[in-house]
N, C-alpha and C positions, 0 to 999 in steps of 0.2 A: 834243565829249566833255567830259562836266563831270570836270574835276581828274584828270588821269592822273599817276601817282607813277611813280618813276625806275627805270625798266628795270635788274634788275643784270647788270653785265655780267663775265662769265667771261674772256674773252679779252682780253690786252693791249690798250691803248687805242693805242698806238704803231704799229699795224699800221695803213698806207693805205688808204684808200678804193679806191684804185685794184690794189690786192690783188686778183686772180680766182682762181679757180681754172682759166679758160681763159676764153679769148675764142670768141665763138661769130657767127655772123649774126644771134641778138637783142641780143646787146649791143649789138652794130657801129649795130643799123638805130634802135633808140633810140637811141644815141649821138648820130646824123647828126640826127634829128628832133628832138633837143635845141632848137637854135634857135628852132623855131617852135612849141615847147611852149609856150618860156619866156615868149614873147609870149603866147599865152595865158595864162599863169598872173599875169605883171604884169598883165594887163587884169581878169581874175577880182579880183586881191588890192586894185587900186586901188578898185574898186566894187562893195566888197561886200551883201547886204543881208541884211535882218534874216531871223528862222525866220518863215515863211510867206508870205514877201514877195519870193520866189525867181523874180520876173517876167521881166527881163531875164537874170539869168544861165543861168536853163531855156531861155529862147530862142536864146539863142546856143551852149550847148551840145547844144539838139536837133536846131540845123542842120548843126553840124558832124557828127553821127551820121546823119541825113538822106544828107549828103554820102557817107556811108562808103560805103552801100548800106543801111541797117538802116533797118524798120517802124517808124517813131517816132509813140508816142502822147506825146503834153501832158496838162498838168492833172489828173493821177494823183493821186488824194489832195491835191487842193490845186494845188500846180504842180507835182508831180511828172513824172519825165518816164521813160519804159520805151521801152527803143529792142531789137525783135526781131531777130535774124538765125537762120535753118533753115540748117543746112545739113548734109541727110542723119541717116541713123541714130544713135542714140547720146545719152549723157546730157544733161541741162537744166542750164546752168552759170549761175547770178546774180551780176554782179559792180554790185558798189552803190559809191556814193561821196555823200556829202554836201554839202548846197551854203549852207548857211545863215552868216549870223556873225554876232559879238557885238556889244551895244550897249558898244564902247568908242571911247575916243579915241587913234588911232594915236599911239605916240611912239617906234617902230623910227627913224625917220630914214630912213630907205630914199626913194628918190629916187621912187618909184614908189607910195609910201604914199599910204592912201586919206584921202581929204578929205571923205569921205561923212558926211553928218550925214540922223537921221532922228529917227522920234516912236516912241516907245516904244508898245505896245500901252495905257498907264495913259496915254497922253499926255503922258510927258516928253521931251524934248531928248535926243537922245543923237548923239555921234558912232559909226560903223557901221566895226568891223574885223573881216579874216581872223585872230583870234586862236588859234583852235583848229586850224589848218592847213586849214582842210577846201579851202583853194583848190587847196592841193597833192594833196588826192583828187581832184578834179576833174580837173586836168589832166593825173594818173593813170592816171584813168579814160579819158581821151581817147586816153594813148600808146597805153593796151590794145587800146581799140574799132581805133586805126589798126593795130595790130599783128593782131590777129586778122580782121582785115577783109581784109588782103591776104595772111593764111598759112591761105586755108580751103584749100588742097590740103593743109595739116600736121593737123587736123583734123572730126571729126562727130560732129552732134548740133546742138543747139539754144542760142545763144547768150541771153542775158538781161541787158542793161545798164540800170540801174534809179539815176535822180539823186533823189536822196531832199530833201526840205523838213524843214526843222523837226526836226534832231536836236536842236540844244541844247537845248528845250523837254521833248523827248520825247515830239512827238508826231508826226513824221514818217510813221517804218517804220508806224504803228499804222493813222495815217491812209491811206495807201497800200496796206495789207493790207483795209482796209474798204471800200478801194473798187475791188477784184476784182483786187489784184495777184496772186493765183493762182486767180484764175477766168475772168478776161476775159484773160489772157496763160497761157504755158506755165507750170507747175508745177515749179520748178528740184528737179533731186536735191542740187546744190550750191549752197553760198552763199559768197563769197568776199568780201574789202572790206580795205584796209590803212588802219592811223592812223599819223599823223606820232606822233613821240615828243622830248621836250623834256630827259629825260635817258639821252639816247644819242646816240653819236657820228654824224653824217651819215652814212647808207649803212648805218649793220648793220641787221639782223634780227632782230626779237624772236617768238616765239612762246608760247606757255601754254596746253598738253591740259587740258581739262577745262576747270573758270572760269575764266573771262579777265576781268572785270569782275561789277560787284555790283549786284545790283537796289540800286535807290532808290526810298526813300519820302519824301513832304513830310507832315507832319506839323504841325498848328493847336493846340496847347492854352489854349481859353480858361477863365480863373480866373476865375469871380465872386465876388465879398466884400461887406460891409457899408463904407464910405467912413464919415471922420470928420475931427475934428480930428486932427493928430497930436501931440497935446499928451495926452487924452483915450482913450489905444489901447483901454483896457477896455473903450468902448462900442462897438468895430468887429471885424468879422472881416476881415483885413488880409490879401489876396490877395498883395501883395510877401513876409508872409513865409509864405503855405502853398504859392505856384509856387516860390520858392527850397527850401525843402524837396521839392518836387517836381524841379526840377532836381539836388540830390545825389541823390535816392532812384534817379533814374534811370540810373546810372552800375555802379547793379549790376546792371542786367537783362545787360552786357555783362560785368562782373568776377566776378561772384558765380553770373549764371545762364545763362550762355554757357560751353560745353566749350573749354577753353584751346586745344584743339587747332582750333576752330572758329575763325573770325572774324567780328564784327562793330563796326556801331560808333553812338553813340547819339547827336548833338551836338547840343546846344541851339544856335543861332546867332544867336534874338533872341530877347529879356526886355525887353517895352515895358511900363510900367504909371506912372504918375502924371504930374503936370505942374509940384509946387509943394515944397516942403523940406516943412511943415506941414499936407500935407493927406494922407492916408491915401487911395486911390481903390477906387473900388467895381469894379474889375476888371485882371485883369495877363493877358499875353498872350505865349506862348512860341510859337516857331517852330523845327521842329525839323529836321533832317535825319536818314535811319535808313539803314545802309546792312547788307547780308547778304549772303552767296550761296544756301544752299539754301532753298526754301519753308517749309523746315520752322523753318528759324532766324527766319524772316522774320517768319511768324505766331509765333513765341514771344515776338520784342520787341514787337510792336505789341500783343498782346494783354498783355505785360506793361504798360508805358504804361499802357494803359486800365485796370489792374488798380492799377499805384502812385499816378497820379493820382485815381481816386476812394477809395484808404487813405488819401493824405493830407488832401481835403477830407475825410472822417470825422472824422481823427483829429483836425481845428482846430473842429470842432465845424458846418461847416455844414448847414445842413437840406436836404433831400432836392431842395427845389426851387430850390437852391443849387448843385446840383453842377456839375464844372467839363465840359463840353463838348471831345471829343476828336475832329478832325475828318481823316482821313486822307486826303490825297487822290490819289484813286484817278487821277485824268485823269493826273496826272502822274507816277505811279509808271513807273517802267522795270525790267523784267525783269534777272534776272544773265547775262551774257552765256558760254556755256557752247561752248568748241570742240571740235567730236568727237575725242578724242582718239587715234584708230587714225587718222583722217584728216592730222590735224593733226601727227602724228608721222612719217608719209608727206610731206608736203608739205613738212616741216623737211630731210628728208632731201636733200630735191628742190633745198631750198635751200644747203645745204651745197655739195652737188656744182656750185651754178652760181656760187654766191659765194665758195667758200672757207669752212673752220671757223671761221674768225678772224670772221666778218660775222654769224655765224647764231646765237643764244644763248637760250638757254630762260628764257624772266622768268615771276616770280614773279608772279601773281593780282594785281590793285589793287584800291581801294575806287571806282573813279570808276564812269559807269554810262557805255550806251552801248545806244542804241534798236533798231543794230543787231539785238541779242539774239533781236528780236520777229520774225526770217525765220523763225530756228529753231523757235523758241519757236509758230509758227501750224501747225508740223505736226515733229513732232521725227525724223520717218524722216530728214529732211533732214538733208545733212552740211553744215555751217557752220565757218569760220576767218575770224578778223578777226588780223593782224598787226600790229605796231609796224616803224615804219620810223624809224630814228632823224632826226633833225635837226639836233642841235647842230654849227654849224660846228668839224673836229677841232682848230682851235688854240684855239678856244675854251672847248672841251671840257675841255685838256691845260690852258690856264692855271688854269681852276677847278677842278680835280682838285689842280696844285699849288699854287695859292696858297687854296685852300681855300673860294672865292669859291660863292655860288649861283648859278643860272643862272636867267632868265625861264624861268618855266612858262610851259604852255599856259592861253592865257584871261590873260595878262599882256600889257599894252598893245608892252611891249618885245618880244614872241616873235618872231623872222627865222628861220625855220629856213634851213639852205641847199638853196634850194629844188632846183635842178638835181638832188642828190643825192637828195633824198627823191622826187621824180617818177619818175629815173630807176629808181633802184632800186623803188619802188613799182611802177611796168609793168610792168619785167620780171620782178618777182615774178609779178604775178597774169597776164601774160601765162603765163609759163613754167609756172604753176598749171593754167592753163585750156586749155592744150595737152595735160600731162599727163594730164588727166583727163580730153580728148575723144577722145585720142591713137586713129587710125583701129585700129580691132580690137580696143581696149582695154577692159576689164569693164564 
């Protein structure tokens, strides 16, 4: 998930993990499988790999789904992996989890940290970590698959477990949807999937009706000019300063022409252009990120961009076959990720009653994106929820609450969430999800 911001949390932080609202036989039976998760999930986090390079850990976790009893297909969109279970009448349930990680270099200290090093797609050197948690979807996604593999007398219908390539990219869910994930498999009515979360306590529950995350856009502007001496400015048209005038101008498509009550967000992130003190160059080069939630705000900033960018080459005088080139790019745009929120507000309930009030909290929308989106998004009758499942170990949590301290993000070299906690809780969420919603008799 690219950059998830800090869950707020309603309920005192001082409340245990081990708070329930009762003990049941899915607590108990994940509890007891703990062990041999966890061996899983250190074997996932020490060797991770990169988005689309998901070779090795698609195999190992298609066999354990093989093992369950589930029709496992490979190579879904790349190395995607879809593992079927029938069983009798009743709705189509999709639980997805993601397998890819970051080009970074582990520095948790964790006894179990990966030592992986690989080559970037540009061909650079990088070290390979689970930054973003996705190890702990994965082996998640495993308690579940075990969990409803041996409770089909608890429910019917049509199971769907789907290990997704290439989120961080964003081009995973896409890739996968194009290559007949609801044509050559069942057709889910639901979509389900939990993310780790890096500002919440290990073990709560976060949810959000309606957006949950925000389309993203990457965004190219290049500036052409006339280069010169810089001694000499008179004889040049100076692309440093019509992109910097480009860069403030753009600050009001979000303050100025964005409804306050909306949100968006414009960021320039890179401004490359010359090489020398004295030399003016014939071209500068922005790199932008856009972030929105509805279509509608979404085309309003992009077409603004293209609107303030070519006022301000007018307004510095360049000639027509000067103008500056605006290049969006579509491959990696990711949809806003949108939770049904009649569902979503049903399934909080669901959570309430199995975790306690104290673990279950409604957060606020983020700016981050998440490929997720694109289940919903390939047919919208479909009902879709992605959760937050916190991570921050609670004394950790509790010292930087008071002594005022930050805590590693997600996509930070340092991130350890406490994985036990996020696993567990993560199964028996989407266990307890995917029960209720197969539940024998049930709508």
């Amino acid at each position: 998930m690219r950059r998830l911001s800090k869950i707020a949390l309603m309920a005192a932080t001082s409340v245990l993990f081990s708070t329930q609202a009762h003990a049941d036989p899915l607590t108990d039976s994940i509890n007891a499988d703990l062990p041999s998760l966890m061996e899983i999930y250190r074997d996932l986090h020490a060797n991770p790999e990169l988005s689309g390079e998901e070779v090795q850990t698609a195999a190992k976790l298609a066999a354990e789904a093989r093992r369950l009893g589930f029709d496992v297909t490979e190579k879904v969109g790349g190395t995607g992996v879809v593992a079927v279970m029938k069983n009798g009448e009743g709705p189509t349930v999709m639980i997805r989890a993601d397998m890819d990680g970051l080009p970074l270099v582990e520095k948790t200290g964790l006894p179990f940290a990966s030592k992986v090093m690989a080559k970037t797609r540009e061909g650079n050197d990088t070290g390979v970590m689970h930054a973003c948690g996705h190890d702990t979807h994965m082996t998640g996604w495993v308690g579940t698959a075990r969990q409803l593999s041996s409770r089909k007398d608890e429910w019917s219908g049509t199971l769907v477990m789907i290990l997704q390539p290439a989120e961080e990219t964003g081009e995973g869910a896409k890739a996968m949807l194009e290559d007949g994930l609801y044509t050559r498999f069942p057709k889910p009515d639901y979509v389900i999937a939990f993310h780790d979360a890096a500002g919440a306590p290990a073990g709560y529950v976060g949810y959000a009706p309606g957006f949950a995350l925000a389309n993203v856009d990457s965004v190219d502007i290049t500036v052409p000019g006339v280069g010169g001496h810089g001694a000499y400015p008179h004889t040049t048209k100076d692309p440093i300063v019509i992109a910097s005038r480009i860069v403030g101008a753009l600050q009001t498509l979000v303050s100025r022409e964005t409804d306050p009550q909306d949100s968006a967000v414009v960021t320039v992130g890179s401004f490359q252009a010359g090489f020398k003190h004295n030399i003016i160059p014939d071209e500068a080069n922005l790199l932008l990120t856009v972030r929105s939630y509805s279509d509608e705000t979404r085309t309003s900033l992009l077409e603004g961009i293209r609107r303030i960018v070519k006022g301000e080459a007018v307004t510095a005088g360049l000639p027509e076959d000067k103008m500056p080139v605006v290049k969006i790019r579509e491959d990696e745009y990711t949809p806003a990720t949108y939770n049904s929120p009649e569902f979503t507000m049903e399934m909080a309930k669901l959570f309430e009653q199995r975790f306690g009030k104290e673990r279950v909290v409604q957060s606020q929308p983020v700016m981050g994106g998440e490929d997720f989106s694109r289940y919903r998004r390939a047919d919208e009758s479909i009902k879709s929820m992605i959760i937050w499942v916190g991570g921050v170990p609670m004394d950790e949590y509790l010292a930087a609450e008071k002594e005022g301290k930050k805590l590693p993000s997600l996509h930070s070299p340092f991130w350890a969430p406490d994985a036990e906690k996020v696993v567990a809780t993560g199964a028996e969420a989407l266990t307890a999800a995917a029960l209720d919603i197969m539940k024998p008799g049930g709508a």
